[in-house]
C-alpha positions in Angstrom: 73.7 2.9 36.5 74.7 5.5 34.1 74.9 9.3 36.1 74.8 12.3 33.7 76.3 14.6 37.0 79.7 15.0 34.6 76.9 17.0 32.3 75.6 19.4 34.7 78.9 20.0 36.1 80.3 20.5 32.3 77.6 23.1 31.3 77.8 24.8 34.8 81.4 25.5 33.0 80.5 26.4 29.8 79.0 29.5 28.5 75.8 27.3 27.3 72.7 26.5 29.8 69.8 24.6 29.4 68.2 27.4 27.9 70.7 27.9 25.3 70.7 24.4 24.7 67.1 24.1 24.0 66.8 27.3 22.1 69.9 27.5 19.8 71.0 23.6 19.7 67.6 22.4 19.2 68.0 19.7 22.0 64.7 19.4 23.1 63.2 19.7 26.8 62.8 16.2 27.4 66.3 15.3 26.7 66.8 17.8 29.2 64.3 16.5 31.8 65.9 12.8 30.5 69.6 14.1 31.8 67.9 15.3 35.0 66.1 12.3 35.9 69.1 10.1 34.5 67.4 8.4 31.6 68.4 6.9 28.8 69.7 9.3 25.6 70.4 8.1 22.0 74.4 8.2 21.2 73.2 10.8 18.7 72.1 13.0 21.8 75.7 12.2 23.3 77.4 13.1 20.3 75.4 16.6 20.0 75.9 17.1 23.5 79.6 16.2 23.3 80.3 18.6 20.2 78.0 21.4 21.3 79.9 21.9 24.8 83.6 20.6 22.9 84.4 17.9 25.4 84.6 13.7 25.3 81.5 11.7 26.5 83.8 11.5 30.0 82.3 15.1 31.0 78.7 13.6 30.1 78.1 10.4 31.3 79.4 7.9 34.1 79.0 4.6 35.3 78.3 4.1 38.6 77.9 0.1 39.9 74.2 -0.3 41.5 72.6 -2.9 43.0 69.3 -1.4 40.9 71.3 -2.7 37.5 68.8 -5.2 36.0 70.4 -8.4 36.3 72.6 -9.9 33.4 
């Protein structure tokens, strides 16, 4: 499963919140509820997400092996 904890802990270090984020950057309050809930973004969210807070998709995203992965 892919955990976007690396994200909250990121922007808990940054100067931006989620209020900044949805205000100034535009990203909307469903990607926002999406990174809470740990839902699938677009890599075009990543990459906003990445250069608004200056950091590698590493301090946004994880993989975590769960026995909830769909099966391959």
């Amino acid at each position: 499963m892919i955990s976007y904890r690396p994200f909250w802990e990121t922007l808990h270090h940054s100067t931006e919140s989620t209020y900044t984020l949805i205000s100034k950057h535009h990203i909307s309050s469903s990607t926002i509820d999406k990174l809470r809930k740990n839902k699938p973004i677009t890599t075009t969210t990543l990459n906003d997400l990445c250069r608004i807070l200056d950091c590698g998709v590493d301090r946004i995203l994880e993989y975590i092996p769960s026995d909830q992965d769909q099966i391959l």
